[in-house]
N, C-alpha and C positions, 0 to 999 in steps of 0.2 A: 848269517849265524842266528840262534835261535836263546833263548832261555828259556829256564825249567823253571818251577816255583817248588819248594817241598811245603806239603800239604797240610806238613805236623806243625813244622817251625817259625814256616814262609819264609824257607832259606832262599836264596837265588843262586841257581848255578848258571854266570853266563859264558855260551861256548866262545864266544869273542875273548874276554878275558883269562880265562882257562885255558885254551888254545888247542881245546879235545874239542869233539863231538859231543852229545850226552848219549848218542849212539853205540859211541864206540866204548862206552866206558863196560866193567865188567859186572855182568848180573850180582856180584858180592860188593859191590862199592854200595857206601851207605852215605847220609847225608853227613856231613862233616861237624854239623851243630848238634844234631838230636838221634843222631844213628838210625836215621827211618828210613827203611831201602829204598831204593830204585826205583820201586812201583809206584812208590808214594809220591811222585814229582808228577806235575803237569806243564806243559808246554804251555809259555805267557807270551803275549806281545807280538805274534806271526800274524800277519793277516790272511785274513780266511780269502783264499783265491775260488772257491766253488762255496758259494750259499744253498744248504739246502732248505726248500719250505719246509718248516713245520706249521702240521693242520692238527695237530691236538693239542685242547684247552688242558690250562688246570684240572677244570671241573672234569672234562672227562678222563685224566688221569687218575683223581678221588675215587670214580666211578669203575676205573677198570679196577686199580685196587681192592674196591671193596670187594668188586665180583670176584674177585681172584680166591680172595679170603672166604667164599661159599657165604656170602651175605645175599640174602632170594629177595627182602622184603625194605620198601621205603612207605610209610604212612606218613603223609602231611597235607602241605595244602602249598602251590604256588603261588609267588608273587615276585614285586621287582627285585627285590634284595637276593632272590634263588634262582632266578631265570638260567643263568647260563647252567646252575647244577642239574637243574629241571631238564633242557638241552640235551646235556649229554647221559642220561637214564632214557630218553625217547629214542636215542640212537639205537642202544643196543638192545637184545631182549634176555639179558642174563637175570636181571635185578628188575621184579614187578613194583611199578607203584599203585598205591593206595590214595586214593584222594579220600579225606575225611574231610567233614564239616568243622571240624573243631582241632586246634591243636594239643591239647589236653587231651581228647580221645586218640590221637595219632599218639601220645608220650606212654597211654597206659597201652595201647595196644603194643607197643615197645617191650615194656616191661612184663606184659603177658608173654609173649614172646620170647624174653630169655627165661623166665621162671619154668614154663615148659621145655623150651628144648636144651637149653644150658648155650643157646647159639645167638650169634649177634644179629637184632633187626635195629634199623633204622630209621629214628622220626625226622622229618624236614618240617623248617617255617622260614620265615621273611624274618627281619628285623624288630626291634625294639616289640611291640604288641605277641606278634606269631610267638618270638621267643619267651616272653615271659609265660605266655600259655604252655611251655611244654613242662614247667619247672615241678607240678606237683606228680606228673607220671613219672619223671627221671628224679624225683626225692622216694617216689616209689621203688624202683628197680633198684637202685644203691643202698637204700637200708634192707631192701629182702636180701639182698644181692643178687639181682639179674645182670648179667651184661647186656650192657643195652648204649646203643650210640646216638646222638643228637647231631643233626648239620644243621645249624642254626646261619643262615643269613645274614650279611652284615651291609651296612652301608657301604661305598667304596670308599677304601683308605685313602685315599684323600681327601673323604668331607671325614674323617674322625676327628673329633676335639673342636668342631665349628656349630654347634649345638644344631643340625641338620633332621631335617625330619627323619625321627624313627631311631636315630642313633642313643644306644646306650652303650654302656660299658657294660658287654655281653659277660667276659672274664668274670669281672667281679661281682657279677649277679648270679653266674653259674657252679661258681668256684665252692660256695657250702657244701653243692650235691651233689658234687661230680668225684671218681677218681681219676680225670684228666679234663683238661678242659686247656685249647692251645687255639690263635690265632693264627691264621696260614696267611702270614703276611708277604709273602714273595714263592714266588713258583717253585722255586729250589725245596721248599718245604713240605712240600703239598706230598708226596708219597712216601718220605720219614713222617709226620706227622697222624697221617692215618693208618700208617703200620703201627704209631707208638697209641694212637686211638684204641684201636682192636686190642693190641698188648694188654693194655691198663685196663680195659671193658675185662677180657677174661681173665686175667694173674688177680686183678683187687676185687674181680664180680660184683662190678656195677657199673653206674653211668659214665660214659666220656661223653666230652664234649667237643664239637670244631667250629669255630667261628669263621664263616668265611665271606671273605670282603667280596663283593659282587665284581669289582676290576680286575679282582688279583684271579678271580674264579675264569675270566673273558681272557687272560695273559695265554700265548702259548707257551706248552712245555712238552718237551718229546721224552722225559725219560724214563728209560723205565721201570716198570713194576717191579715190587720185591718179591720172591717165590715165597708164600705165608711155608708152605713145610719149610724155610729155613730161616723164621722168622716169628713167626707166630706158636705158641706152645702154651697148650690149659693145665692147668693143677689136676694129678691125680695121686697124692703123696699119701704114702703107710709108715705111721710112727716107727721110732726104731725099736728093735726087739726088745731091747730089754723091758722098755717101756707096755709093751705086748706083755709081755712076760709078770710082768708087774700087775698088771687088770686082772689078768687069767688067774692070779694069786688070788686076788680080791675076791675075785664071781668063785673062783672053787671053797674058797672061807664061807661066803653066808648062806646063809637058809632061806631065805624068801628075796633070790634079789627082782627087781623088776627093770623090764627096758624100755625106757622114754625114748621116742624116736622123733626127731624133726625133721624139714623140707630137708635136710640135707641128706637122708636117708633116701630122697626119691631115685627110683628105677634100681633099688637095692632091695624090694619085698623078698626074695628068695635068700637074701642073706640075714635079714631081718628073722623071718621065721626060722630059719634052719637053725640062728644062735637060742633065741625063744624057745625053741624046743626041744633040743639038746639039754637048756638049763632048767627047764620047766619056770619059765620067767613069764609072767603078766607081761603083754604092751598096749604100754598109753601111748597118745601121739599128743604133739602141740597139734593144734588149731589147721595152721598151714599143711601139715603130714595126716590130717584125718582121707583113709580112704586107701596107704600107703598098703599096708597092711589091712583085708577085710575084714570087718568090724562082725564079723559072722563066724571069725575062727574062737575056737576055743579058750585061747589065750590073750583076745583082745578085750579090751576095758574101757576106751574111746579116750576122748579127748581128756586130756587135763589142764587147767587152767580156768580163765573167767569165764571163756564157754563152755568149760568139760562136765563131765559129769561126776555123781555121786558114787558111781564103779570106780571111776578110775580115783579121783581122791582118796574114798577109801585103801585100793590098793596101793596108792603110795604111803598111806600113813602105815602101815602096817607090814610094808617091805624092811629090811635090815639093808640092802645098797639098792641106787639107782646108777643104771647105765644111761646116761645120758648121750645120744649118740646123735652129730649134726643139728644139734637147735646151739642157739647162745640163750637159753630159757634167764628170764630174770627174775621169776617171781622167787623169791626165796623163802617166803613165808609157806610155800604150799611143799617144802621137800624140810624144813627144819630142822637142824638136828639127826640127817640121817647121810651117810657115809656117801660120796657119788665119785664115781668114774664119769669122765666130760672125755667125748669125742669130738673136737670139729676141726674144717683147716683151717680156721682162722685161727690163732694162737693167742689174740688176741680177748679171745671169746673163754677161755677159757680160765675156770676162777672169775670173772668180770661181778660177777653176783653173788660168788656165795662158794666155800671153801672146798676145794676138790681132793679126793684122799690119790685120783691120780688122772694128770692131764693128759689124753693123748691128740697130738697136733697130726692131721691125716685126714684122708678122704675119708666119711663115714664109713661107707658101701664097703671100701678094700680093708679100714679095718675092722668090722665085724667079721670081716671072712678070713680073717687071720685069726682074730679070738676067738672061733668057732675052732680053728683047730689046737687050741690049750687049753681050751677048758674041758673038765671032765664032764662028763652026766649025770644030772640031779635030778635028786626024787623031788616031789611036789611037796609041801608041806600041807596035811590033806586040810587042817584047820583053817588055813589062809585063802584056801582055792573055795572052800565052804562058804566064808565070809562073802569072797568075790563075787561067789554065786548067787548070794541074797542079791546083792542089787542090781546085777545083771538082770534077776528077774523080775524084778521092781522096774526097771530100765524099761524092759521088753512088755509087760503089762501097762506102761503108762501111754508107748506106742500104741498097742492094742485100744484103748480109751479114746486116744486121737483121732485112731480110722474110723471110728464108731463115732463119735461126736458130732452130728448133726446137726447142732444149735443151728439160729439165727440171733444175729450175723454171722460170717463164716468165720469159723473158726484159725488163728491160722495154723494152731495141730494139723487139724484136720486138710490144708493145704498142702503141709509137708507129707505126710503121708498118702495124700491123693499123688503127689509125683514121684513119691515113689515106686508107687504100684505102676507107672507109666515108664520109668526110666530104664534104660537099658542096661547091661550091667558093665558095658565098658562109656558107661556116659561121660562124657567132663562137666564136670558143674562150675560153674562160677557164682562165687557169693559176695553181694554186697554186705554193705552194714549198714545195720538198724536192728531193733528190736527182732525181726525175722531172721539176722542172722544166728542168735541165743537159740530161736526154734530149729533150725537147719542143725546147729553143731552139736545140740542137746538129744534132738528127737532123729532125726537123717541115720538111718544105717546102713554105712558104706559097705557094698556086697561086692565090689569090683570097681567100683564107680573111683575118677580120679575128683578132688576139687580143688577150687585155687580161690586165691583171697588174699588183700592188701591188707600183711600182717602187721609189718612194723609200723604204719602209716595209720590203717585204721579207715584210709579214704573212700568216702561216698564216691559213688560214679565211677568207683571201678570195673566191677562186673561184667557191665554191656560190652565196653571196649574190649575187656579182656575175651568174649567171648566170642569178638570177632577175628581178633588172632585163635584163637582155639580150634577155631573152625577154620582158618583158611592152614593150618599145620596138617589139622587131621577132616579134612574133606569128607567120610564115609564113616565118620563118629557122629551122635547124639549130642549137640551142646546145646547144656541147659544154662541160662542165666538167671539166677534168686537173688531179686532186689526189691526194695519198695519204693512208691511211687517219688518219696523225695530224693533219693540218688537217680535213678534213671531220668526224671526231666530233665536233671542237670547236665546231661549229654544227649537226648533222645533223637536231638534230628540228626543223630547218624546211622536211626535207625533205615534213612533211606540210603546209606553205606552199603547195610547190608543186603539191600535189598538191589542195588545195582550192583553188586559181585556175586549176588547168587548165594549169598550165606544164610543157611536155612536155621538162623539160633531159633530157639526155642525160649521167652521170656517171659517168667512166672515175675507179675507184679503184685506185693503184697499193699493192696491199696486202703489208707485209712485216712486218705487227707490231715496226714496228720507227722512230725518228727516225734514219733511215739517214743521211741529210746532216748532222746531229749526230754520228753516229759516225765520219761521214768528217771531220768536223771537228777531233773529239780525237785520230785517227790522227795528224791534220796536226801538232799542237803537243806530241805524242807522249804523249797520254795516252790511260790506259785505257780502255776504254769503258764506260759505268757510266749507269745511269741512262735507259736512249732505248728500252727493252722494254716491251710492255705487249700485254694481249688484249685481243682485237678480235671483237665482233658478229660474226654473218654478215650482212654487210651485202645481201648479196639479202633474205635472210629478213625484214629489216628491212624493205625497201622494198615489199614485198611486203604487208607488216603494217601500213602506213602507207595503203596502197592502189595503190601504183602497182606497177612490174616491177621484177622483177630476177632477175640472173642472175649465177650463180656459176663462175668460169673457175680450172681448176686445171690444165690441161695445155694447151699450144698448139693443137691442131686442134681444141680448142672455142670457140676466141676468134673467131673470122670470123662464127660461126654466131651467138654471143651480141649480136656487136655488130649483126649485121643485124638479127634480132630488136628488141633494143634501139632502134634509130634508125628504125625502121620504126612504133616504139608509137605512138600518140597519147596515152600516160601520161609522164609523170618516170620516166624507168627507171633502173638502177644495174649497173652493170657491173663486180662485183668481183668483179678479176683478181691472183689469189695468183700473186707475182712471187719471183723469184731475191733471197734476202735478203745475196748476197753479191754481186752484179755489182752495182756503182758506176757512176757516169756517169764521163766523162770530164775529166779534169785540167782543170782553167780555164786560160783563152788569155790570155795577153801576150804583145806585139810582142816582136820583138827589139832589143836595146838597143846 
C-alpha cells in the first residue's frame, strides 16, 4: 500500500488506512483539508525498485534554460567558483562565450547588450573579487534599464559563514542594483529561479542576479525546462483611451507644442516622425535618443539637456506643451512652467520631477501611434519655426568652423567633424565621458547614425565594452567608439578581446593626458586643479602590439588619412588623436528662466 502527500497542504492520504487505492479514487475527489485536486498529490514513501542515472548537472540545467529563453551571449572570465557552469556552456553550442580580460568589461558589455536589443545577455565571474567587479556595469543596465543578467559564482554551501576564501555575502552586496537577485541553494530551484531571473530582467528592465554555490552547481538534477512562451512575457502596454483621448485634447489645444523623445522611443522613428509632422512639432531628444530621429530632418532641434543645444533649449522655452515621450527627464528647470504630457511604462517615472497636465503609463512607440490617430493637423506657427531657424543656423555654422579649424594642437571640433565625414550613416557610435562627450552631443549631427551612452550612471569606461557588444549584435555595421584616453585605459587590455573575436571597432581616442572635464569642473567651483594629469601609452603602439592597427594623429592633415585607413581595416584599429589640452567644450545649456 502506498501514500499520497497533497502538495498544497502536505495532507497524507494513506491507502492502508483509507482502505481505497488512490487509484481508484475519482478524478473529482479533492483533498479533504484544502480542496486541491487529485493532481495535486504525489506519491511518498515507495521505494524506487528501478534507479535511473541522471547525467545532468544543475549548471547545465541554468544553461539549457537559458538557451531555451533565446539568450546567444555569456561575457566573463572562468575560474573555481564557475567551473562547473563554465562546463556545461562548452557542451552545447547554443550560447557563445566571451572571454574578457575584465569583469567590469564583461558587465558593461551586458548592459550594451540589453540597451540595444531590449534582449537578455549574460556576465559570468568567480567569487567574492570577479563578483564585485561586475557591480558598476549591472548598476549600469538597471538605472538605464537594460535587462541584463549576472551568474555570479559562489563558494560551496557549505564553506558559507566560515570566513572561507573569497566568500562574501554576494545577496547583500548585489541587492542595491538588482531587480532580482536569488541564491540557488538546492537543485529543485535552479530552473524556477532562472525563469524568475529572465522574468524580473525583462517585466522591471534591469539587472538580475543568481548566486550560485559551485556544489550545488556540480549536484544532478534531471528536470525539466520551462517552455519561455509560457512563461516568460516583455511589456508592450498602450495607456487606456480615455487617457489617449485626453493628450489628443491637449496637443489639439496648443499652438507650438514640441516632442521631447527619449531611449524609450528607440526603434519607433516612424512613429516619432509621423506624430511630428502631422502636428508640425519640433523634436529634441535626451542625450541617450540623439540620433533616434536624424538630426538632418526638418523638424529636429538636437539634444536638450547639459549636453543639448542652444536649438533645442530655445525651442522648448518658447513651446506652449511638451510631449514628453519614453525619458523619466528630471531636469525641471529646463521645461519650467510649461504644460507637459509624460509618456513612459514606467509609472513610476511619471510626475517623478515635475507636474504633469497628463500621465500616460504605456509603451512610448505604441502610444505615439495611437496619438497620431486623434490628433488633428497643425499649422506651424511660422514665428516660432523662424526663431528655431536662427540657431539651427548658428548650430550648423559653428560645425562648418570646426571642419575648418586647423590649429595646432588638434582641435577636438575639428575631431568630431573629421569622423564625421568618415562615418557611415547606419554607424553605431558609442560615447564615453569626458569633456569629448560635450563635443560629440553638441557638434555630432546624427544623419542616420544610431549612439549609446551610460546615461544614468554617467560611467568612464563604458564605450569600448559597449562597443564590443555592438559589434558582435551587428557584424556588417560600422562601430565607432568616442572616448578619451582616461576612460578607455581603464578597460584597454580588452582591447586584445577584440581582437581575438574578430571585432573590427573603430576607436577614436581623444588624447590630452589629462581628466579635462574634471579640471573644468574645479575651475567651476573655483578650485585648483590638482590631481587629473597622468602619462599615457602610445596608444597605436599598443594596438598594434595587441595585434590589431593603429595610428597616431598629432597634427590635423593627418587625421582624414588616419581615419580612412582605420575604418577601412578589417582589424580593431585605434585612432589616437593628440588633441588641444586647453580648448574645452562648451558651456552646458539651460532654458531661460
Amino acid at each position: 500500500m502506498a501514500r499520497f502527500r497533497c502538495t498544497v497542504c502536505n495532507y497524507i492520504y494513506d491507502e492502508e488506512k483509507e482502505g481505497k487505492q488512490f487509484s481508484e479514487l475519482p478524478q473529482s475527489w479533492v483533498c479533504p483539508i484544502c480542496s486541491a485536486p487529485k493532481s495535486a498529490f504525489e506519491e511518498i514513501g515507495r521505494e524506487v525498485v528501478e534507479k535511473v542515472e541522471i547525467t545532468t548537472t544543475v549548471a547545465d540545467k541554468i544553461i539549457e534554460q537559458l538557451a531555451a529563453a533565446g539568450l546567444k551571449y555569456v561575457f566573463g572570465i572562468p575560474g573555481d567558483s564557475n567551473l562547473p557552469l563554465v562546463e556545461a556552456i562548452r557542451k552545447q553550442n547554443k550560447i557563445r562565450f566571451i572571454l574578457t580580460r575584465h569583469e567590469e568589461t564583461a558587465a558593461f558589455m551586458t548592459s550594451a547588450y540589453g540597451k540595444l536589443t531590449g534582449e537578455v545577455a549574460a556576465c559570468l565571474s568567480i567569487a567574492g573579487p570577479g563578483a564585485t567587479n561586475l557591480i558598476t556595469g549591472l548598476v549600469d543596465a538597471t538605472t538605464d534599464g537594460a535587462p541584463a543578467l549576472a551568474l555570479a559564482g559562489q563558494v560551496a554551501q557549505v564553506l558559507l559563514g566560515s570566513e572561507h576564501l573569497q566568500e562574501i555575502d554576494e545577496i547583500e552586496i548585489f541587492a542595491p542594483f538588482t531587480v532580482y537577485h536569488e541564491t540557488i541553494a538546492k537543485p529543485k530551484q535552479a530552473v524556477r529561479a532562472t525563469v524568475m531571473a529572465l522574468k524580473n530582467a525583462y517585466s522591471r528592465r534591469g539587472a538580475a542576479m543568481l548566486s550560485l554555490p559551485t556544489d550545488v552547481l556540480s549536484e544532478k538534477l534531471s528536470e525539466k525546462i520551462w517552455l519561455p512562451e509560457e512563461h516568460i512575457f516583455k511589456p508592450g502596454v498602450v495607456p487606456a483611451d480615455e487617457d489617449i483621448d485626453y493628450a489628443a485634447a491637449l496637443i489639439n489645444e496648443s499652438k507650438r507644442p514640441l516632442l521631447f523623445i527619449g531611449w524609450g522611443t528607440r526603434g519607433g522613428r516612424e512613429e516619432v516622425q509621423r506624430l511630428a509632422e502631422k502636428i508640425n512639432s519640433p523634436v529634441a531628444t535626451t542625450s541617450r535618443a540623439k540620433g533616434v530621429v536624424p538630426e538632418t530632418h526638418p523638424l529636429a532641434v538636437g539634444v536638450l539637456g547639459s549636453l543639448g543645444t542652444l536649438c533645442a533649449a530655445e525651442a522648448v522655452t518658447k513651446s506652449d506643451l511638451i510631449i514628453i515621450a519614453g525619458s523619466s527627464f528630471r531636469e525641471k528647470n529646463l521645461i519650467a512652467g510649461i504644460p507637459v504630457i509624460q509618456i513612459d511604462i514606467n509609472g513610476v517615472h511619471l510626475g517623478k520631477s515635475f507636474p504633469v497636465k497628463a500621465g500616460l503609463e504605456g509603451d512610448a512607440k505604441l502610444t505615439l501611434r495611437e496619438l497620431f490617430k486623434k490628433v488633428a493637423p497643425k499649422i506651424p506657427d511660422k514665428e516660432y519655426f523662424e526663431q528655431i531657424k536662427k540657431f539651427k543656423d548658428e548650430q550648423l555654422a559653428d560645425m562648418e568652423k570646426d571642419a575648418k579649424d586647423a590649429s595646432r594642437p588638434v582641435s577636438p571640433g575639428y575631431v568630431i567633424q573629421a569622423v564625421k565625414r568618415h562615418a557611415r550613416k547606419d554607424a553605431l557610435i558609442t560615447v564615453d565621458v569626458g569633456d569629448h562627450t560635450y563635443w560629440f552631443y553638441k557638434r555630432y549631427l546624427c544623419d542616420g547614425e544610431e549612439t549609446l551612452f551610460s546615461s544614468n550612471m554617467g560611467s568612464m569606461a563604458f564605450a569600448f565594452p559597449a562597443s564590443l557588444a555592438g559589434q558582435l549584435i551587428y557584424p556588417n555595421r560600422q562601430v565607432i567608439c568616442i572616448t578619451g584616453d582616461g576612460g578607455f585605459a581603464m578597460l584597454m587590455a580588452d582591447f586584445t578581446t577584440a581582437v581575438y573575436n574578430r571585432l573590427p571597432v573603430k576607436v577614436i581616442i581623444f588624447n590630452d593626458s589629462m581628466l579635462k572635464n574634471i579640471k573644468k569642473e574645479q575651475e567651476m567651483y573655483g578650485y585648483k586643479a590638482f590631481g587629473i594629469e597622468f602619462i599615457n601609452p602610445n596608444f597605436s603602439d599598443f594596438a598594434k602590439s595587441c595585434g590589431g592597427d593603429g595610428f597616431r594623429v598629432e597634427r590635423p592633415e593627418e587625421l582624414d588619412l588616419a581615419l580612412e585607413q582605420a575604418f577601412s581595416s578589417n582589424k580593431p584599429a585605434i585612432v589616437d588623436v593628440v588633441i588641444d589640452k586647453d580648448k574645452m567644450a562648451m558651456p552646458v545649456i539651460t532654458t531661460k528662466t
